[in-house]
C-alpha positions, 0 to 999 in steps of 0.5 A: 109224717101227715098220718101221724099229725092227723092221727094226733089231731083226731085224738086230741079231737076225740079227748077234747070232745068227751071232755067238753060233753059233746061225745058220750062215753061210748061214742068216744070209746068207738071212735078210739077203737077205730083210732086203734084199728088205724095204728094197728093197720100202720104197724103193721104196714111199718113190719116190713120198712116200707109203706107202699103208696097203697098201703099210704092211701088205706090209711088216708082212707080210713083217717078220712072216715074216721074224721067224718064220723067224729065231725059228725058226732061233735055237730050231733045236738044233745038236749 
């Protein structure tokens, strides 16, 4: 569904940005823990077969943060 193929998009995002320098180790290493925090949310979320449209939107919610904390970092100028 659109969760997964943002969540994908975002971890290619992050692998690309670490790979290419414009993320640091550790910045990548936050951004990833982050990324796992959101799976774990889902998984659990999936334990009973149904996601609520609340429990839809959190992850919307925390994808959205997510993404804007990486965009934020990738435009981050390193000299």
């Amino acid at each position: 569904n659109g969760i997964d193929n943002r969540q994908e998009n975002i971890g290619q995002r992050i692998d690309e940005g670490l790979r290419s320098g414009r993320l640091t180790r550790p910045e990548a290493r936050r951004l990833q823990r982050q990324e796992r925090d959101i799976a774990r949310h889902e998984a659990s979320f999936k334990r009973d077969g149904v996601v609520t449209q609340q429990e839809r939107q959190q992850l919307r919610s925390e994808l959205a943060r997510l993404n804007n904390d990486l965009a934020r970092l990738l435009r981050n100028e390193r000299r």
